[in-house]
N, C-alpha and C positions, 0 to 999 in steps of 0.2 A: 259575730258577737262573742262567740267563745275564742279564749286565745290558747294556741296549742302551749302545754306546760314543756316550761324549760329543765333542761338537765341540768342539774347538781354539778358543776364544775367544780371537783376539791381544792384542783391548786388553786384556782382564784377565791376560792372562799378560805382557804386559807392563808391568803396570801392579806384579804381585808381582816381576816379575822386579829391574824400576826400585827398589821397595823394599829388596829383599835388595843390590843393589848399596851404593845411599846407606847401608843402617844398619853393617854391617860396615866397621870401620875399613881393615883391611889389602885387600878388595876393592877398595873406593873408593879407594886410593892406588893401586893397582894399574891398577885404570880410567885412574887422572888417565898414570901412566906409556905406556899404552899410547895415549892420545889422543893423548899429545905426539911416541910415536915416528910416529905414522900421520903427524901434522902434520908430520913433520919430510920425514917421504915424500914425500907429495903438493908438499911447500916443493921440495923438489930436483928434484922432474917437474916443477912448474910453469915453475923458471926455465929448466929443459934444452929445456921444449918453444916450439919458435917461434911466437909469437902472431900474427906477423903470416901465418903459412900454416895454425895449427889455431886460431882464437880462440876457437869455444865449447871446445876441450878446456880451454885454457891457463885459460879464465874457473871453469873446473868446477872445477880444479885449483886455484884461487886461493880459491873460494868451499869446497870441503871442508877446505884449510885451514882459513882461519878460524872456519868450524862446528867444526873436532877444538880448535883453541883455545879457543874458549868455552867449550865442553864442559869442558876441562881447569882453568880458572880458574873456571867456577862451581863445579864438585867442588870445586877448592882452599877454594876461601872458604868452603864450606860444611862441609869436614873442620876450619876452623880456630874455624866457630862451633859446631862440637863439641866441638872437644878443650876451645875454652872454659866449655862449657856441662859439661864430666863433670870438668876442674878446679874449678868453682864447688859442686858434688856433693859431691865431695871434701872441700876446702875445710871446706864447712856441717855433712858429716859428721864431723871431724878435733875441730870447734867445739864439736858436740854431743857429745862423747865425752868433751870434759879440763871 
């Protein structure tokens, strides 16, 4: 009757969690908005913080940066080869019908 409790596997729940992000439209823009606010975060720590008295923090801060920007421009690019990919859908379907 009792069932022994399963272990938390990260990569595969990260691996469905990464899924569910990417296929949902409104998540994925959602994701790309929240990368660019983190980005803009860490952008206004990094210049405030003095490099020449913290340099690993100032470096850490410049490198999550440009990590949340990647992050935010490969969503991008990849929400816009969808939207082209469910317009060509469309499209093909629109074609078949008249």
């Amino acid at each position: 009757m009792d069932e022994p409790e399963k272990a938390l596997r990260v990569g595969s729940f990260a691996a469905h969690s990464a899924r569910g992000v990417i296929r949902d439209r409104k998540t994925r823009r959602m994701t790309m908005l929240g990368a660019l606010a983190v980005a803009l975060v860490f952008l206004a720590c990094a210049v405030v913080i003095d490099a020449r008295e913290h340099l690993l923090i100032a470096a850490l801060c410049w490198f999550a940066c440009a990590w949340m920007t990647v992050l935010a421009v490969l969503l991008a690019i990849y929400d816009l080869l969808a939207v082209r990919r469910e317009s060509r859908a469309t499209r093909e379907d629109l074609q078949r019908q008249l």
